[in-house]
C-alpha positions as CSV (number, residue, x, y, z in Angstrom):
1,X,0.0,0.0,0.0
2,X,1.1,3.5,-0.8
3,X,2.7,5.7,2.4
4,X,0.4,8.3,1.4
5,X,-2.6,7.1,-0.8
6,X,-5.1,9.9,-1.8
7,X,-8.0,10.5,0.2
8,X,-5.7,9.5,3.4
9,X,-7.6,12.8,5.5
10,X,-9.6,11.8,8.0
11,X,-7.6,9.2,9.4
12,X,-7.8,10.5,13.0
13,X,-11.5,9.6,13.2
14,X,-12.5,7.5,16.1
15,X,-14.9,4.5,15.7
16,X,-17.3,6.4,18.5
17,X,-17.0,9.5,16.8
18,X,-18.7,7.1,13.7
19,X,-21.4,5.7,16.0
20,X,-22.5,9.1,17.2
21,X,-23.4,10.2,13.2
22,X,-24.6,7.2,12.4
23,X,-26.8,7.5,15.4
24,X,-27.9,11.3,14.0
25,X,-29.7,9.4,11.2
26,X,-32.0,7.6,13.2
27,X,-32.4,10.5,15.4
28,X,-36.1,12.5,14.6
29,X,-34.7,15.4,16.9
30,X,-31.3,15.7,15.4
31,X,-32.3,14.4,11.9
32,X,-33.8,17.4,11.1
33,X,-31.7,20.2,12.3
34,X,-29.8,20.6,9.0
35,X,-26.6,21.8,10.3
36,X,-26.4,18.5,12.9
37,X,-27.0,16.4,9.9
38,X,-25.1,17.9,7.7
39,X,-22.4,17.2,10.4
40,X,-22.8,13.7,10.6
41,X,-23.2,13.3,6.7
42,X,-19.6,14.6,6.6
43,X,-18.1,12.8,9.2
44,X,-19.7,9.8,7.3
45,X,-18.3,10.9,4.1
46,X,-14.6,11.4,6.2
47,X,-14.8,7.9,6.9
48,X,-15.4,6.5,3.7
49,X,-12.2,8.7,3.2
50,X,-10.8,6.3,5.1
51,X,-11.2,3.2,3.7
52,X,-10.8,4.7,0.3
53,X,-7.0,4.7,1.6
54,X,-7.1,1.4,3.6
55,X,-8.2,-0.3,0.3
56,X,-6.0,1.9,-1.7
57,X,-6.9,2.1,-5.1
58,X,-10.5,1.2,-4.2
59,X,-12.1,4.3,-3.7
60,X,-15.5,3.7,-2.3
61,X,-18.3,6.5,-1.0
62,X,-21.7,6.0,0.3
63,X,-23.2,5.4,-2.3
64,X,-20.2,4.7,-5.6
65,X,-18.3,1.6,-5.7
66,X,-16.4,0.9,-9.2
67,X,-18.5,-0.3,-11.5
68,X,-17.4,-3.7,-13.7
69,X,-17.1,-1.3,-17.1
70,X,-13.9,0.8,-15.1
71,X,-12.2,-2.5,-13.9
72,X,-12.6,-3.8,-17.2
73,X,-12.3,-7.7,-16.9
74,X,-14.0,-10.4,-14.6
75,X,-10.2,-11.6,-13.5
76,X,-10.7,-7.5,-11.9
77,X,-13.8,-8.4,-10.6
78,X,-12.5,-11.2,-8.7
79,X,-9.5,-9.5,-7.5
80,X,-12.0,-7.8,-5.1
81,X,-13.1,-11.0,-3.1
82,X,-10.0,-10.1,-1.2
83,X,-10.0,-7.9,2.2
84,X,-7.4,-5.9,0.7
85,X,-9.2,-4.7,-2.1
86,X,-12.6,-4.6,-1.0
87,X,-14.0,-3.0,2.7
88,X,-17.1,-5.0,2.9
89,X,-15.6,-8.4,2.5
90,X,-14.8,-8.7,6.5
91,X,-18.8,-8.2,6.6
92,X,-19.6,-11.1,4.3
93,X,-17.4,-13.5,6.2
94,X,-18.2,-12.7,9.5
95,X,-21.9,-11.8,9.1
96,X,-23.8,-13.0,5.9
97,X,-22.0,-15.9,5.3
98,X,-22.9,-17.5,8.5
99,X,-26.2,-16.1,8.3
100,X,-26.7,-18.0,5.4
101,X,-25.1,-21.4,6.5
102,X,-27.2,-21.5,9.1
103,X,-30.5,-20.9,7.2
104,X,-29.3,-23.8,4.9
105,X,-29.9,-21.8,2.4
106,X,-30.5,-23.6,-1.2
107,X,-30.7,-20.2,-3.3
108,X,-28.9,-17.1,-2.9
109,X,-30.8,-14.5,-5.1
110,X,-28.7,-11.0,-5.9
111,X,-30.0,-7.8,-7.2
112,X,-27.7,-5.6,-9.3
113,X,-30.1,-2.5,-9.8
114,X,-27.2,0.3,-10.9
115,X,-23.9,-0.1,-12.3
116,X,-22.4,1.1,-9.5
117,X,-24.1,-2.4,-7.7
118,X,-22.1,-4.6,-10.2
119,X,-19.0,-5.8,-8.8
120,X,-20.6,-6.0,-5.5
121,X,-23.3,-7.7,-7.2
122,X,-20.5,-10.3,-8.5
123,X,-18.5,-10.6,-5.7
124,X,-21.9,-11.7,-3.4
125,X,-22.1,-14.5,-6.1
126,X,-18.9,-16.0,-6.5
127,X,-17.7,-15.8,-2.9
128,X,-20.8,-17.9,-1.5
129,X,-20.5,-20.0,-4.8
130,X,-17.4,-21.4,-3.3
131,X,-18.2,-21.2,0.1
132,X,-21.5,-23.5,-0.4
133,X,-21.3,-25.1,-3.5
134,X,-24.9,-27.1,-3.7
135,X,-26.1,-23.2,-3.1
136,X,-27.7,-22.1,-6.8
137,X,-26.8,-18.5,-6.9
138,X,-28.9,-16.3,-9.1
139,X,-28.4,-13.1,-10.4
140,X,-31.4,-10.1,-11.8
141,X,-31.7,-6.6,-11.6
142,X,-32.3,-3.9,-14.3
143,X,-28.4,-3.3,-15.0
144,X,-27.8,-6.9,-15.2
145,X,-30.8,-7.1,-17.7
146,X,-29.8,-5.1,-19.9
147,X,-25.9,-6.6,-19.6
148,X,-26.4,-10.1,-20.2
149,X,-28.3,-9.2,-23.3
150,X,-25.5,-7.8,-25.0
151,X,-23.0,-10.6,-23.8
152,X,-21.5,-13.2,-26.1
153,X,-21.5,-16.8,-25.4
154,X,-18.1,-17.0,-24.1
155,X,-18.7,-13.6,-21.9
156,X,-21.7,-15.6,-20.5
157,X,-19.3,-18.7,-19.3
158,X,-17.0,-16.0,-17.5
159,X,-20.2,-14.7,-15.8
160,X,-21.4,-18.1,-14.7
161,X,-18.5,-18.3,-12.7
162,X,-20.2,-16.0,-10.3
163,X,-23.5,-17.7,-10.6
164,X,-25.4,-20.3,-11.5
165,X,-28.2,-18.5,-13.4
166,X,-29.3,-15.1,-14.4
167,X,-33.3,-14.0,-14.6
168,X,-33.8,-11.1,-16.7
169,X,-36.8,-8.3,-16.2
170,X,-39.4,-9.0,-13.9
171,X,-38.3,-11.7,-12.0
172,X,-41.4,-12.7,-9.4
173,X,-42.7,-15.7,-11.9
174,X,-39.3,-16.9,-13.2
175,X,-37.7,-16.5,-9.5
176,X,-41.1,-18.6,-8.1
177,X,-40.3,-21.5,-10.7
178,X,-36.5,-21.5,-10.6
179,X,-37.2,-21.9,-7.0
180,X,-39.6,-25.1,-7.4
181,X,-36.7,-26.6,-9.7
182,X,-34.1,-26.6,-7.5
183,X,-35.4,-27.5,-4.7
184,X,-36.7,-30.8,-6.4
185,X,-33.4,-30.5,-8.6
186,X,-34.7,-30.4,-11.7
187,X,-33.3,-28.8,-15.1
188,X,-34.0,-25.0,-15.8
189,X,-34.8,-25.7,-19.5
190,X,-37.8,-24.1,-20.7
191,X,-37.7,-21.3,-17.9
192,X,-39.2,-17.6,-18.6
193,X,-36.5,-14.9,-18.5
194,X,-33.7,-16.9,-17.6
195,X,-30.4,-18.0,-18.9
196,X,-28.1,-20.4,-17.7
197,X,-24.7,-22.4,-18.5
198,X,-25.9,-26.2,-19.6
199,X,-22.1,-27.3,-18.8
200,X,-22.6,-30.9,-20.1
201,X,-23.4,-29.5,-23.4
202,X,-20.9,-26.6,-23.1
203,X,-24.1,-24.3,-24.4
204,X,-25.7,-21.5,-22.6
205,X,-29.4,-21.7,-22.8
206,X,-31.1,-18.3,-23.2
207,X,-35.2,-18.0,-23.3
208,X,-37.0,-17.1,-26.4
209,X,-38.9,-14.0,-25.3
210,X,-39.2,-12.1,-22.5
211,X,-42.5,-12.3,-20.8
212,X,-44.3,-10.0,-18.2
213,X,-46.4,-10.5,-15.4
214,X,-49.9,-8.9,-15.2
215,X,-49.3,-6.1,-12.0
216,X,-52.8,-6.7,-11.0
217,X,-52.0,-10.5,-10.0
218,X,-49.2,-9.8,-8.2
219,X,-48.7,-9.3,-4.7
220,X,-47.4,-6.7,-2.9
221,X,-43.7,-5.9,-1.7
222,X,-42.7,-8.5,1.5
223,X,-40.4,-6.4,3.8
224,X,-40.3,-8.9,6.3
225,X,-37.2,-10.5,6.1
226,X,-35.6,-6.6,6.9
227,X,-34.9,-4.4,9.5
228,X,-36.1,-1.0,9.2
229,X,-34.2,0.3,12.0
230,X,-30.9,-0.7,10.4
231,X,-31.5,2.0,7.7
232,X,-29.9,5.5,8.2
233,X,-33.5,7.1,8.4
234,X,-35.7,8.4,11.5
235,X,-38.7,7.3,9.8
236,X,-39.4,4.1,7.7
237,X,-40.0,4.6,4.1
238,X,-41.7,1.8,2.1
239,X,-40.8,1.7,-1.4
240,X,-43.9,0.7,-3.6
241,X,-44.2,-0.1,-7.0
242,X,-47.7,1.1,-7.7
243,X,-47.3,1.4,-12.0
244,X,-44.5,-0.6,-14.5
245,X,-43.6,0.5,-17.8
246,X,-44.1,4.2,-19.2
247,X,-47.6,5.2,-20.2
248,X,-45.7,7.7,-23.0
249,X,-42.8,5.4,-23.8
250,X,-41.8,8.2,-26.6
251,X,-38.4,9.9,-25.5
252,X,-35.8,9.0,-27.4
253,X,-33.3,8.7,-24.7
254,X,-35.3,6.8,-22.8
255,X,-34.3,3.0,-22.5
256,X,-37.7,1.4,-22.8
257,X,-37.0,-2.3,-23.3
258,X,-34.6,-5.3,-22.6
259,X,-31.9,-5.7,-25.7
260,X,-34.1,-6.9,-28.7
261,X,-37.0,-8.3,-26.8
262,X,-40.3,-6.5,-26.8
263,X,-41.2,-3.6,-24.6
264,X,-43.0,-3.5,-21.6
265,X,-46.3,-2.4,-21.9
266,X,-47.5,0.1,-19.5
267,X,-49.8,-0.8,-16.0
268,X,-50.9,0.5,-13.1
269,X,-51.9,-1.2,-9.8
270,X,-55.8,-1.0,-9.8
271,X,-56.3,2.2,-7.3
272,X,-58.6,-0.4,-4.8
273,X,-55.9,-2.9,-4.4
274,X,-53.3,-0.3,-4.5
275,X,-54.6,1.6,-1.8
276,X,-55.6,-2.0,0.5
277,X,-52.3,-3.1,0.1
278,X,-50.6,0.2,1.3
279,X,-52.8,0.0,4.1
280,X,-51.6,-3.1,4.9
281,X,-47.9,-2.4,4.0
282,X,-48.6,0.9,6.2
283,X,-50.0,-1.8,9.6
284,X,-47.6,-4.2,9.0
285,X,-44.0,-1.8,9.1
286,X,-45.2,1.0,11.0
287,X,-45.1,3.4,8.2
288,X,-46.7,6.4,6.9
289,X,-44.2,7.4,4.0
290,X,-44.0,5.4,0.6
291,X,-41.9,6.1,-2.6
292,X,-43.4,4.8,-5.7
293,X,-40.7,3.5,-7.4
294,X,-42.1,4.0,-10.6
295,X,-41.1,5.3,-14.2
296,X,-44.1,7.7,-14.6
297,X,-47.2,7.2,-13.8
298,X,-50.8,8.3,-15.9
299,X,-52.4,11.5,-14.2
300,X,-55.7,10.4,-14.5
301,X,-54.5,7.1,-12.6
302,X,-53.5,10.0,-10.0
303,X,-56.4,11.8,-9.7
304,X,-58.4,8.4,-9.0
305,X,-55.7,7.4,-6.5
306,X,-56.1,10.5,-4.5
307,X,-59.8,10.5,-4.5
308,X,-59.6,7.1,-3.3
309,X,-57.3,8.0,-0.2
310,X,-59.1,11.1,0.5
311,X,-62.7,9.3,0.6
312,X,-60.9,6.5,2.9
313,X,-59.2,9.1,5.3
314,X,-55.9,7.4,4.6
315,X,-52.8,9.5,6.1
316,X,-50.1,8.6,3.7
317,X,-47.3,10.5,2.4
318,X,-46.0,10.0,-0.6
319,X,-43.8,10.7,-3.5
320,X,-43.0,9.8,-7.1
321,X,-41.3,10.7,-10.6
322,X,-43.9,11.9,-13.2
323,X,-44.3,13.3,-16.5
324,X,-45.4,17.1,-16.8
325,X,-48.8,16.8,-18.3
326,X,-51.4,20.0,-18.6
327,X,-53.8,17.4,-17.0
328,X,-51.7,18.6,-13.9
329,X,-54.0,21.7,-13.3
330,X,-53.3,23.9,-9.9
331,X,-57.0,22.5,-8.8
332,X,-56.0,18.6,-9.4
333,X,-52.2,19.4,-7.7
334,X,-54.2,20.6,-4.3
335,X,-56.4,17.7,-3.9
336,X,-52.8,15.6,-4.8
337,X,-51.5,17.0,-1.8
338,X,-54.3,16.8,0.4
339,X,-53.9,13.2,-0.6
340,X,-50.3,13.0,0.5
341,X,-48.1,13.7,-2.4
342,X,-45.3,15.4,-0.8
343,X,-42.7,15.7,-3.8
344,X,-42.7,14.7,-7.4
345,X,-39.2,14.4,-9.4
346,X,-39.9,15.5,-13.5
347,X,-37.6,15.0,-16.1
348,X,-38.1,19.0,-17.7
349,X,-34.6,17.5,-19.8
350,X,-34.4,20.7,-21.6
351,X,-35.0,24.9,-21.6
352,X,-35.1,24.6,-25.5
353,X,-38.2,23.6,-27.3
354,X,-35.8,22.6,-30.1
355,X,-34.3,20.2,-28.0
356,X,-37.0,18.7,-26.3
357,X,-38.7,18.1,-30.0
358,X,-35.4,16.2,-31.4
359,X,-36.3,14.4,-28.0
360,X,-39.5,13.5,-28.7
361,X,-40.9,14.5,-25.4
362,X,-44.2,15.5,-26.7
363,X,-44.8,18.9,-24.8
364,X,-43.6,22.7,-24.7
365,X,-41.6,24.5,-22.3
366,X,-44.6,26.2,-21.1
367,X,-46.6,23.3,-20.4
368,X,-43.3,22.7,-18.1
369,X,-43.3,26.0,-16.5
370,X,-47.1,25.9,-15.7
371,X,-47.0,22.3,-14.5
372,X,-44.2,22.6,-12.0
373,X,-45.5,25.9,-10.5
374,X,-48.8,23.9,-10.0
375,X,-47.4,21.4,-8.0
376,X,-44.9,23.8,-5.8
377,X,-47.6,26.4,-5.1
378,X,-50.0,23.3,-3.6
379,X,-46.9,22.3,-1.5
380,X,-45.3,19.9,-3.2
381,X,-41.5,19.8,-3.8
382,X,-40.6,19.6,-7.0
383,X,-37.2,18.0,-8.5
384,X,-36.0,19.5,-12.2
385,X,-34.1,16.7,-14.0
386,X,-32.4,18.1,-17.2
387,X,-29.9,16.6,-19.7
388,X,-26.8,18.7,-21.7
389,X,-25.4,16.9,-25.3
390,X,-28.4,15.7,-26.9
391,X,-26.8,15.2,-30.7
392,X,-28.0,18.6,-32.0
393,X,-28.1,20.5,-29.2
394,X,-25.5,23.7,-29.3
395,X,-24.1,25.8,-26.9
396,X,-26.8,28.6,-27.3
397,X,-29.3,25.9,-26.7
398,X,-27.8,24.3,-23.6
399,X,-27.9,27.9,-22.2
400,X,-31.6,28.0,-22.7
401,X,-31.2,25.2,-20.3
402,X,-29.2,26.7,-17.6
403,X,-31.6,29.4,-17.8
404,X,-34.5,27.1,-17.1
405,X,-34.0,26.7,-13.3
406,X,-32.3,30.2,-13.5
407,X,-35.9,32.2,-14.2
408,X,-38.0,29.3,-12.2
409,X,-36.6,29.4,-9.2
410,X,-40.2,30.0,-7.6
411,X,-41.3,26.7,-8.6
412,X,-38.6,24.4,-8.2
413,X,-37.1,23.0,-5.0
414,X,-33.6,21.4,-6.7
415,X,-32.5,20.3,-9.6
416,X,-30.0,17.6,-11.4
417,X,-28.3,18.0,-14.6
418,X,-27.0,14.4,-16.4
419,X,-24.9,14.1,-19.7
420,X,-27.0,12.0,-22.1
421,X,-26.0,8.6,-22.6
422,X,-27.1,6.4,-25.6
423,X,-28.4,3.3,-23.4
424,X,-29.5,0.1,-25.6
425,X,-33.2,-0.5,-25.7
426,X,-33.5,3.5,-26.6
427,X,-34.6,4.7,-30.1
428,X,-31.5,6.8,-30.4
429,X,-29.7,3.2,-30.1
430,X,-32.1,1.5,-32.1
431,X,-32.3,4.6,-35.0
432,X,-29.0,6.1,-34.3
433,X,-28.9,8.1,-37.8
434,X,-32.1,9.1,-37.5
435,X,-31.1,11.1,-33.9
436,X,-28.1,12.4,-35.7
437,X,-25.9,9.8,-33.6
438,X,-22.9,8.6,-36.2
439,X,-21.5,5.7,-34.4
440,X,-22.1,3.7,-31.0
441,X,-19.4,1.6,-30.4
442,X,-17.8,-1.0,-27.7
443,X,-14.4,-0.6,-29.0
444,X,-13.7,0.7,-25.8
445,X,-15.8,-1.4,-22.9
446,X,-14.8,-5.1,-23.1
447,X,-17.5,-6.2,-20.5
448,X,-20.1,-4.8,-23.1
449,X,-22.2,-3.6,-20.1
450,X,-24.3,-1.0,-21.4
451,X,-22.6,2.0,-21.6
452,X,-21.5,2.1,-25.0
453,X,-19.7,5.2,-26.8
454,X,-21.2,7.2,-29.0
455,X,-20.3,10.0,-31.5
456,X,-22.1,12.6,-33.8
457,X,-21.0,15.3,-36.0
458,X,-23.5,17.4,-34.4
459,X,-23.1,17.3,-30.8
460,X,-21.8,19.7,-28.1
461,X,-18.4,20.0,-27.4
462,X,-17.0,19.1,-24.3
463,X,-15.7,22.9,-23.6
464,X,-19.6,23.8,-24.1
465,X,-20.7,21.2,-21.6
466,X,-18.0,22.2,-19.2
467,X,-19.0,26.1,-19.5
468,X,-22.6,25.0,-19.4
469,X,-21.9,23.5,-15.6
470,X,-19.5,26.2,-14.4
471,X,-22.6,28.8,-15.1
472,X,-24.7,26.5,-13.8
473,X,-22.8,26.2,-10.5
474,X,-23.2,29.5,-9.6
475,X,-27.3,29.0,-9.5
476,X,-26.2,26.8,-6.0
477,X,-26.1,30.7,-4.4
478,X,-29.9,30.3,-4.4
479,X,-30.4,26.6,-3.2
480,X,-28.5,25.6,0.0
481,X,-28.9,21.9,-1.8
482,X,-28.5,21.2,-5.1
483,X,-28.6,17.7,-5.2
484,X,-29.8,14.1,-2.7
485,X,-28.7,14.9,0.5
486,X,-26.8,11.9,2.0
487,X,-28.1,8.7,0.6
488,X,-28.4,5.9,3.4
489,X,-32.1,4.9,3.8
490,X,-34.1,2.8,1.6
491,X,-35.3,5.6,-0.7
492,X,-33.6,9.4,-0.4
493,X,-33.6,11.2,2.6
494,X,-34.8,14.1,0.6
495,X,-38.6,12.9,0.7
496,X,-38.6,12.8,4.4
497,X,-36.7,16.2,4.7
498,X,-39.5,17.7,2.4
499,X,-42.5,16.3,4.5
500,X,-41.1,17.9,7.4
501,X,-40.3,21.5,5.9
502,X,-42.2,21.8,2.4
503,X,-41.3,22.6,-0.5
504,X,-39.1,25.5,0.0
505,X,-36.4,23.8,2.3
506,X,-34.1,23.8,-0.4
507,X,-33.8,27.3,-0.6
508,X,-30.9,29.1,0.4
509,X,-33.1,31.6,2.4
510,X,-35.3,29.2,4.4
511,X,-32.1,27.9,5.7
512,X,-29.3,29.8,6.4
């Protein structure tokens, strides 16, 4: 190890010192004094500093970890079953992996959600895999959906040597059955969803199309095998999935569907089951607050929703991402929150109607303007998602952008500003030329996890982008946050913060 690894500050912390700001989280009196948890956030931050520098040249945060597509080989990937490499791995040996002997265990299911998930994601797999061998290890997720689906055959056999099967999309059905098969060890041939190594054939066996469940048949979440008290959050937050798919499914950008398989069509929870089951969610876990974890949901599947809570006297709070719709009138956003809506995250991508057509969103900056005041005048927080190098997109229009939060700062609580990435399953994947995109390539990412590189002819440069943020920057004068604050519960502290102090926390003047 280097005598003086970067990041080495904040080796002087003392594990007490740790406990105390970990114990600020869980705290309802100290959680919400800003400055007390803005304290502990840093002191939390100071010691992932730390072992940043013990695991030197791991760096590692609260929520980043590096992803498979920067180590660049599964012989990488396996370098970090090592304490040396990895922090968490004294964890697994001394916690989780008895836990899971004694359970006798015959499947080990993993979830890599996020990129920044995936070694993690691997490392859980092949670590138990050698540990318990007659343990099938099984591997799903979103990321790792999308992944496998761009794998080659022999990429596949270097994956399946940190599990034993991978089930793609919506995994309740295909998990259910792969259970039922192993347990009476049986072959997987002719399961939904899921691909596995036949290694007396040498063959991997993919499925033939992907299917999906029907939402209305399937149960709600079970939270019952988890703590909620050993989440860094005062409050429980129950994350719900109350809609799948996207109702509009038009943005280009927007990755829609697994590989070549078919897209998901869009459906909603039926509002009387949705709102029994988070009634029963709400008895069973002690909670109030839910997240819909949700791509977008219809608004007239909204305004039925809240009627529905309102006539039952429910008391929930609640928060979700949707799509900025003129159906979102200043009428229908008060009786929203009178239902509970405490927050709403909307993609407003871009100040430049130019832009948003070549997006294909399918409404006008005004429509934007009017919806999002709506929704912060009844209360709500509101989150401004945007996007800078859209192929076509120049300087001149990225500042149309930047000027977007700039003159609607009385309607939007904070803001985050992405780089566009050309994600497979997206029309600007699927149509490149059409988009203006000249080339996508994987020249450059030998795992082909889904981050390819793209060019065009006609897309800003990175000086633009780079100017673009610096001006943006100075716009955090207004906010006192800009961004999550410190992520450590199930869902982002930010919705709780917001129940607590309304729309305006973020505001520079509100809190300092």
């Amino acid at each position: 190890m280097a005598l003086n690894p970067p990041g080495a500050v904040g080796l002087g912390l003392e594990p007490g010192l740790i406990r105390k700001a970990i114990a600020v989280f869980k705290d309802k009196a100290r959680f919400y004094r800003y400055p007390v948890y803005r304290r502990a956030a840093l002191l939390l931050e100071a010691f992932y500093r730390l072992l940043s520098a013990v695991c030197f040249p791991t760096q590692v945060s609260s929520s980043e970890y590096p992803t498979v597509a920067r180590l660049g080989s599964f012989e990488a990937v396996a370098a970090h079953c090592d304490r040396s490499t990895n922090p968490y791995v004294d964890y697994y040996e001394n916690v989780l992996f008895p836990y899971i002997a004694s359970s006798q265990a015959r499947v080990v299911g993993i979830s890599m959600v996020f990129a920044v998930q995936s070694v993690q994601a691997l490392v859980l797999g092949r670590m138990p895999k050698e540990r318990f061998p007659r343990i099938h290890i099984t591997l799903g997720g979103a990321y790792l959906s999308q992944w496998v689906l761009l794998m080659k055959d022999d990429q596949l056999f270097d994956l399946f040597t940190f599990a034993d099967s991978v089930i793609c999309a919506e995994g309740e059905k295909p998990f259910s059955e792969l259970l039922e098969r192993v347990i009476n060890e049986r072959p997987l041939g002719g399961l939904p969803n899921i691909i596995y190594p036949d290694r007396a054939e040498s063959a991997i066996r993919r499925f033939g199309v992907l299917e999906y469940g029907v939402l209305a048949e399937l149960p709600p979440p079970d939270y019952s095998d988890l703590d909620p008290g050993s989440y860094l959050s005062p409050e429980p937050v129950i994350s719900y999935c109350i809609s799948r798919g996207c109702y509009w499914g038009g943005c280009a950008f927007c990755q829609n569907r697994y590989g070549d398989n078919r897209i998901r069509r869009y459906q909603a929870v039926p509002v009387e089951k949705a709102v029994g089951e988070m009634e029963r969610l709400s008895e069973k876990y002690g909670a109030v607050h839910f997240n819909f974890s949700n791509d977008a949901i219809d608004p007239v599947y909204l305004k039925r929703l809240s009627e529905a809570l309102l006539a039952g006297g429910q008391k929930f709070i609640w928060s979700t991402d949707l799509r900025a719709e003129s159906f979102f009138t200043a009428e229908l956003c008060l009786q929203l929150a009178r239902a509970g809506l405490n927050c709403v995250a909307i993609g407003f991508e871009s100040g430049c109607q130019k832009t948003l057509d070549s997006m294909d969103k399918g409404y006008d900056v005004g429509i934007l303007r009017r919806v999002m005041k709506n929704f912060y005048d009844a209360g709500i927080a509101t989150q401004a998602m945007g996007i800078f190098g859209f192929p076509g997109e120049t300087e001149q229009d990225g500042e149309l952008t930047v000027r977007f939060p700039e003159e609607n700062v009385d309607r939007i609580s904070y803001y985050v500003m992405g780089l566009l990435m050309v994600l497979p399953g997206s029309k600007l994947y699927d149509n490149p030329h059409e988009y203006g995109v000249s080339s996508i390539s994987f020249e450059q990412n030998p795992m082909m996890t889904p981050e390819p590189v793209w060019r065009s002819d006609i897309r800003m440069s990175a000086r633009s982008v780079n100017a673009l943020y610096n001006r943006l920057s100075r716009l955090e004068e207004q906010f006192s946050i800009n961004d999550y604050p410190y992520v450590g519960a199930i869902v982002h502290q930010t919705w709780l913060f917001l129940f607590h102090t309304g729309s305006r926390y973020f505001k520079a003047s509100q809190t300092r």
